[in-house]
C-alpha positions, 0 to 999 in steps of 0.5 A: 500500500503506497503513502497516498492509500495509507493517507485515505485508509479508512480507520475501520472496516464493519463487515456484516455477512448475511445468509439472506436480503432480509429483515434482520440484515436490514435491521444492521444496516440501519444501526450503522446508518444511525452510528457512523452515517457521518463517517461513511460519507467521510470515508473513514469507515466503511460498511462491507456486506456480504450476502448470499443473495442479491441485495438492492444497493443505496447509493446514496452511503458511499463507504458501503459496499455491496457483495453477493457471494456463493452461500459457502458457509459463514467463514468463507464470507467472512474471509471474502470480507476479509480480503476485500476490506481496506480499513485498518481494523476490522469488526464483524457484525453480522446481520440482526446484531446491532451497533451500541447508539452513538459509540462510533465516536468513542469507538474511532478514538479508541481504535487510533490510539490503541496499541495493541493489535486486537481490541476486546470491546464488551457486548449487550446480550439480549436472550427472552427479553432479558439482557447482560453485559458481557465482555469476556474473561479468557475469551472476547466475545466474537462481535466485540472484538476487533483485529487489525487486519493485516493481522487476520490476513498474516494468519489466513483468516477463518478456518472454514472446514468449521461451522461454529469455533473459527472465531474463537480458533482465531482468538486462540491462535493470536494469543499463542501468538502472543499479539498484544490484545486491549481491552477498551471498556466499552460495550459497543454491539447489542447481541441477540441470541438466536443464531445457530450457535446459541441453539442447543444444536449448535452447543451440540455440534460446538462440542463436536468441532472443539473435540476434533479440533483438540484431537489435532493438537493434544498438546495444547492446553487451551485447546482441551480447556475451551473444549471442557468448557464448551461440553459445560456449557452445553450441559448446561442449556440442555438441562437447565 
């Protein structure tokens, strides 16, 4: 990337993935729309979305752009995400998650003198019309982090032979790396669990992702920990 594209690099790039053109894509946009409309005019940010359908483009955003990709499985949109972002940082939000009302400010600024290369944010869990704040102990909650991104490029992205983990094998994979990791103190996406990954299914099949992934490597600590962890929680949502 030469002087001048480094000068116009946005400071952030939102990648949204949605299987479907459909409310709950729509309800993100609309929350990047009301946090960072005056920042995607400005270029500063800009909103990629990666959808398995066609989807009607708005003109009238500059710093959005529109993909329609092949419905391969959620990682491999979100490395198609990946590899087409041009911002410094990257963040996942994915489609029915919204973005915290008027944190784009903070946001931006903590992103410009963060010194890490992955900053851990908080999210607001919303489940059955209760909702918690949630930022992570040992692991940051996939949509409230955020990743330089020519770190997630150094490392390949997502592994997409995974339905569920890719996201937490990234996470792990940085740690092991030793990549220095901020945690910000804000909470910036509200979070809704009702994807597959909160279903007793997808707890189910978790299980089954962590136990192969700890079988390539049965030496790694962390690996066996999250997977016990991970049959925790699955007990208990199946018997609670």
């Amino acid at each position: 990337m030469d002087t001048n594209q480094l000068i116009n690099q946005p400071i952030l790039s939102i990648i949204t993935i949605s299987r479907w053109n459909d409310s709950e894509l729509d309800k993100t946009i609309k929350s990047v729309n009301n946090g960072f409309c005056e920042y995607l005019n400005k270029k500063k940010v800009e909103h990629i979305i990666v959808c398995g359908e066609d989807c009607v483009i708005d003109d009238t955003i500059p710093g959005r752009y529109y993909y329609t990709a092949p419905p391969k499985g959620i990682y491999n949109a979100m490395n198609y995400g990946l590899y087409k972002a041009n911002g410094e940082w990257i963040w996942f939000l994915n489609a029915g998650d919204e973005c915290i009302t008027g944190i784009s400010n903070n946001l931006l600024q903590a992103l410009e003198s963060c010194t890490g290369e992955v900053m851990k944010c908080g999210v607001n869990i919303t489940d059955n019309n209760s909702s918690r704040i949630w930022f992570g102990k040992i692991i940051s909650p996939h949509p409230g982090t955020l990743y330089k991104t020519h770190v997630l490029r150094k490392i390949n992205g997502f592994r997409e032979d995974f339905k569920i983990i890719s996201d937490q094998l990234v996470f792990d994979k940085l740690l092991l790396k030793r990549v220095k990791m901020i945690d910000a103190h804000l909470v910036i996406v509200n979070f809704y669990e009702n994807g597959v990954s909160s279903s007793i299914e997808g707890k189910a099949l978790s299980c089954k992702e962590r136990l192969k992934y700890t079988l390539e490597c049965p030496v790694n600590i962390i690996s066996w920990y999250r997977y016990i962890r991970t049959v925790q929680g699955y007990l208990k949502a199946k018997f609670s």
